[in-house]
C-alpha positions as CSV (number, residue, x, y, z in Angstrom):
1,X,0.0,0.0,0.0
2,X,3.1,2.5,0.6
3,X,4.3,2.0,-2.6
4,X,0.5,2.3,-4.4
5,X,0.8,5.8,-2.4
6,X,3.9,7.1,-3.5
7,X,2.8,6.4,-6.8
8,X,-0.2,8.2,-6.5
9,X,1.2,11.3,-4.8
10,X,4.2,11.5,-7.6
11,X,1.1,11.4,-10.6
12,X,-1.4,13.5,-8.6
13,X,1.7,16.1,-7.7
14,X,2.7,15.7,-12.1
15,X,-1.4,16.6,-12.4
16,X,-1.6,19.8,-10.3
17,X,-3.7,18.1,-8.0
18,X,-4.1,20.2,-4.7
19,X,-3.2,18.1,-1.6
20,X,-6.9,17.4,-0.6
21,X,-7.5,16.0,-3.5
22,X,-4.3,14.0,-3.4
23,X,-5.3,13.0,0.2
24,X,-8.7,11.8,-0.9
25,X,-7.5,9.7,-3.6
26,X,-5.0,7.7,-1.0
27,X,-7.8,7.6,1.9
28,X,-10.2,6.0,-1.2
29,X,-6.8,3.6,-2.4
30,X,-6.0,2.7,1.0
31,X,-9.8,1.7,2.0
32,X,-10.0,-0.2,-1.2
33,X,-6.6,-1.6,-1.1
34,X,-7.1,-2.7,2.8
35,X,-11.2,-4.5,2.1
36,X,-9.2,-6.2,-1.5
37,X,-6.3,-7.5,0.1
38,X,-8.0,-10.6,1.7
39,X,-9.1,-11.6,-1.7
40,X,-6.2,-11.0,-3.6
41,X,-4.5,-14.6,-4.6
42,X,-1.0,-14.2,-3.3
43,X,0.6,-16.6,-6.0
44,X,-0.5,-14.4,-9.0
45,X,0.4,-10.4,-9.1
46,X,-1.9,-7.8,-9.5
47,X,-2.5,-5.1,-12.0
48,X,-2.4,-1.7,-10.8
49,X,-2.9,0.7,-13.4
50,X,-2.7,5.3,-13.5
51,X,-4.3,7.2,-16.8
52,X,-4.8,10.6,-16.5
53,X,-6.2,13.3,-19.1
54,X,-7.6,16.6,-19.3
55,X,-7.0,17.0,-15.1
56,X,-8.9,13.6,-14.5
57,X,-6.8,11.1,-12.5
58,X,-8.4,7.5,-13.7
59,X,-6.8,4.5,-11.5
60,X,-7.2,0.4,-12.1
61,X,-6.7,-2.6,-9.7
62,X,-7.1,-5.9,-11.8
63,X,-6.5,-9.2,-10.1
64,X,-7.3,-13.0,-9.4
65,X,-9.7,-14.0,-6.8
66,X,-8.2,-16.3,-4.0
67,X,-9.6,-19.6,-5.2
68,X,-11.7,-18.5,-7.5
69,X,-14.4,-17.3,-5.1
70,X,-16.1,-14.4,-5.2
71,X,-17.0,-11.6,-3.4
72,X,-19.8,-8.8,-2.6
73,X,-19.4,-5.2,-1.9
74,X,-22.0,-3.7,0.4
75,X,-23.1,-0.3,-0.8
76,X,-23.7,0.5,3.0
77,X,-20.3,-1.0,4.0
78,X,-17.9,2.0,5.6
79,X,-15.3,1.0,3.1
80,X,-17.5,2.0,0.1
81,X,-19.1,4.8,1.8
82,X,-15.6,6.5,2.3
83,X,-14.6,5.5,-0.7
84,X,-17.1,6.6,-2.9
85,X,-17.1,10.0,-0.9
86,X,-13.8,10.5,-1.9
87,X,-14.2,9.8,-5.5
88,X,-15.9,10.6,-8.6
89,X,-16.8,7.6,-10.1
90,X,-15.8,3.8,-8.5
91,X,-16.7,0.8,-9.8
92,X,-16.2,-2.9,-8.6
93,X,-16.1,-5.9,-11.2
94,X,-16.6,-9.2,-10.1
95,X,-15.8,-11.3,-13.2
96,X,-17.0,-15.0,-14.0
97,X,-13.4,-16.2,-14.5
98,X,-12.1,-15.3,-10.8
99,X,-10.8,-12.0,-11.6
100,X,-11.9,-8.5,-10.1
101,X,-11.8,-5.2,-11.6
102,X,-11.7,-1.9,-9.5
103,X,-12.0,1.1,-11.2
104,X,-11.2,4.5,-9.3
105,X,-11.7,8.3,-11.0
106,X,-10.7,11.8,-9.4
107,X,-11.1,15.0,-11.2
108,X,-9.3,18.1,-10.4
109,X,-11.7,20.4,-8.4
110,X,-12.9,23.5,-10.7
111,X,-12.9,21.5,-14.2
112,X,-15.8,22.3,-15.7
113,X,-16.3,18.6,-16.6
114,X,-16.8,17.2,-13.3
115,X,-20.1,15.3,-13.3
């Protein structure tokens, strides 16, 4: 999760991103990291991907289910309350061949695009 952060602070720092917004993003990576990591199969890596255009900071965590199983996320849960408080758009993936998309979207406060 230290790492994931860095990361984040180094591509939210490149983006002009104001340090709340930079803060939010690794509250919302670190609750979704933290809930994930149970799940996560420890004998195949993970995909953590950063896209960013036009001052929007898009983030990706793909990987394997432990055994295949699956898992629910509860809308009421405090994880995806804080989370999704935090964010603009977040979106889990459960997929029918064990794997798990998680799909995490900041915008920079004032763009006119923000939904």
């Amino acid at each position: 999760i230290k790492l994931l952060r860095l990361i984040l602070s180094f591509a939210s720092e490149c983006l002009d991103f104001d340090i709340d917004e930079i803060d939010e993003f690794k509250v919302a990576l670190t609750e979704i990291v933290s809930f994930l990591k149970p799940y996560i199969s420890n004998d195949e890596p993970f995909r953590f991907s950063f896209y960013h255009e036009n001052n929007v900071l898009e983030t990706e965590i793909a990987a394997r289910i432990c055994g295949g199983s699956s898992f629910d996320i509860d809308e009421a849960s405090p994880m995806y309350i804080v989370a999704r408080s935090m964010l603009d758009e977040l979106a889990f993936n459960d997929k029918e061949d064990g794997t798990f998309l998680v799909r995490m979207v900041k915008q920079k406060r004032g763009n006119n695009d923000r939904k």
